[in-house]
C-alpha positions, -999 to +999 in steps of 0.1 A: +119-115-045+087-117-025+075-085-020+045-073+006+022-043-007-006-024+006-026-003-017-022-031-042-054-029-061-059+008-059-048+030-091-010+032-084-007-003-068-025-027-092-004-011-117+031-020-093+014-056-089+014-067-127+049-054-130+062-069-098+046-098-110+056-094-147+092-093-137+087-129-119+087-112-081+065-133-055+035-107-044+016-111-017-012-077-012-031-067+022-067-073+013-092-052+034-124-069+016-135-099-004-138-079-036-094-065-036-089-103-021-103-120-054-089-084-075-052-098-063-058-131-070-065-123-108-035-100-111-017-135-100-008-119-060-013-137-029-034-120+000-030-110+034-065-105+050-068-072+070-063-031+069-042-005+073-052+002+111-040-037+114-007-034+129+004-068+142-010-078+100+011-053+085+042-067+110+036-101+098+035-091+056+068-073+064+082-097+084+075-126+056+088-104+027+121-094+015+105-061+010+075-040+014+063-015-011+038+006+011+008+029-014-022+023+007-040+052+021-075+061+034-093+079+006-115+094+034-099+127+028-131+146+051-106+135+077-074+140+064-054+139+099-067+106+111-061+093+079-025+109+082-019+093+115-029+060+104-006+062+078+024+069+103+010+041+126+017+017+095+046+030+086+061+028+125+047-005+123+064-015+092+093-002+099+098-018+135+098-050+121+123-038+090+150-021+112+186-039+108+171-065+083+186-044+054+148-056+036+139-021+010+107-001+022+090+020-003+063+040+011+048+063-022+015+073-031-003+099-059-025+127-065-048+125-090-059+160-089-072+187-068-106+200-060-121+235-048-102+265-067-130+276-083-110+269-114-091+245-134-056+233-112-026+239-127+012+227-118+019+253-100-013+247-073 
């Protein structure tokens, strides 16, 4: 399966690229920069130049894969909206060139933590 991933050299995604890969699936990563271009490369993943505000990009992975796998997000979280409705610009994109192909989209991403209780998180926060 050739599969189309944002977010592919970040914590969660590098980690879905080895296995992908691992499992013999074709990868091919959106690369924003030289530096996650050549990271993808040495985890064995073909790149797509270009970012996550790059709709007609993002169209073209999908539209090239038999599935996307969508863990990219702006890690700019001092504006947590924009980067919120960047996200759902992607994901419309994604998904516009998805509808009635029956091709899987997985959109996921993670928390590491969280900041400014004054005190140590805990599950329930």
């Amino acid at each position: 399966m050739h599969v189309f991933i944002t977010g592919g050299t970040g914590f969660i995604g590098s980690l879905v690229v080895k296995e992908l890969i691992e499992k013999g699936n074709q990868v091919t990563g959106l690369a924003r920069s030289e530096e996650s271009a050549q990271l993808l490369n040495d985890m064995g993943a073909e790149m797509l130049r270009g970012e996550l505000t790059d709709l007609e990009v993002l169209k073209k992975g999908a539209i090239a894969a038999d599935g996307v796998i969508h863990i990219g997000f702006s890690n700019d979280f001092s504006q947590y909206d924009q980067a919120v409705e960047m996200d759902l610009q992607a994901v419309r994109a994604i998904g516009s060139v998805l509808e009635n192909t029956d091709k899987p989209f997985i959109r996921t991403g993670g928390t590491l933590g969280i900041s400014g209780l004054g005190r140590q998180g805990t599950e329930a926060d």
